[in-house]
C-alpha positions, 0 to 999 in steps of 0.5 A: 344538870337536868333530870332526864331520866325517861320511864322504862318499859317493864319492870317490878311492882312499884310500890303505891296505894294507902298501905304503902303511904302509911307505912311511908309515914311510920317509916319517916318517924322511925328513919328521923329517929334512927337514921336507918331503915331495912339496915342502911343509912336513911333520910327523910326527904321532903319534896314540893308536889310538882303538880299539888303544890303540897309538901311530900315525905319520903324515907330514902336510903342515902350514901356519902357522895365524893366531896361532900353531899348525899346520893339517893337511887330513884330506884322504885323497886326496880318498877317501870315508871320513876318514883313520884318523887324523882319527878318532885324533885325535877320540878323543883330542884332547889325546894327540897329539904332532907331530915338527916342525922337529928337536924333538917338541911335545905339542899338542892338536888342534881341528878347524876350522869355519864361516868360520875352516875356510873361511878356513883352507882357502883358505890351504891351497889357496893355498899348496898347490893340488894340495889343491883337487883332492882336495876335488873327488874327493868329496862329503866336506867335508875337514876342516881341524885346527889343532894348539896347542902344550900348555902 
C-alpha cells in the first residue's frame, strides 16, 4: 500500500530546529542502548532523505505488529504537517534500516489503512495512551507504519 496520508490543517507545535536535533541524536544513543525512551519500547530508524539523498536518524516508539514486524505512529506531537521521516519513508520504502534490541535490521515500511490501521492504532492507544492525545490536537489522521524484516 501507498503512503497517502495528506497534512492536516491545525495542529500541535511540531518539533523542529537545532535543539530538537541534537536532542534527536542523544536520544538515538541512549534508545541503541536501552531500547527504550520516555518509558516505552523504542527504535532508531534510519531513512534516506527523500530530497538530500542523505541517511536520516530518528529515535521511535514501536510496538509488536500482529504477525511479526514493528508499528510506528507518525504522530509528530499531534502537529499539522507529517514528520519529515513519514515522507523519507514514502520515497524510499524499501531503504530503510531500524536499530532494534542490540542488532540493525533491513526492513521495508507499509503504511497501514482502513480496519487493520484502525485496529493497529487501537493497539498503540492501548499500550501507550499518551498516543490518543496527539490525535486529538489536529485534524490530521496519524499515520501508522508497519515495518517487515527484508528477506
Amino acid at each position: 500500500m501507498s503512503f497517502t496520508t495528506p497534512a492536516g490543517t491545525y495542529g500541535g507545535r511540531k518539533p523542529s530546529g537545532p535543539l530538537v536535533r541534537f536532542f534527536s541524536k542523544m536520544a538515538s544513543g541512549r534508545v541503541r542502548k536501552s531500547g527504550r525512551t520516555m518509558g516505552m519500547d523504542a527504535l532508531v530508524l534510519t531513512t534516506i532523505g527523500r530530497t538530500s539523498g542523505q541517511e536520516r536518524v530518528t529515535p521511535v516508539a514501536w510496538f509488536p505488529a500482529p504477525g511479526g514486524g514493528w508499528l510506528i505512529a507518525a504522530s509528530a506531537n499531534g502537529a499539522a504537517q507529517n514528520p519529515a521521516w513519514y515522507l523519507n519513508l514514502a520515497a524510499h520504502p524499501d531503504r530503510v534500516t531500524i536499530d532494534v534490541s542490540g542488532r540493525k535490521v533491513a526492513v521495508t515500511a507499509e503504511e497501514l489503512h482502513g480496519p487493520e490501521r484502525d485496529e493497529a492504532w487501537r493497539q498503540i492507544v492501548a499500550a501507550a495512551p499518551r498516543f490518543a492525545g496527539y490525535e486529538t490536537k489536529t485534524d490530521r489522521r496519524i499515520p501508522v507504519i508497519r515495518l517487515r524484516e527484508r528477506g
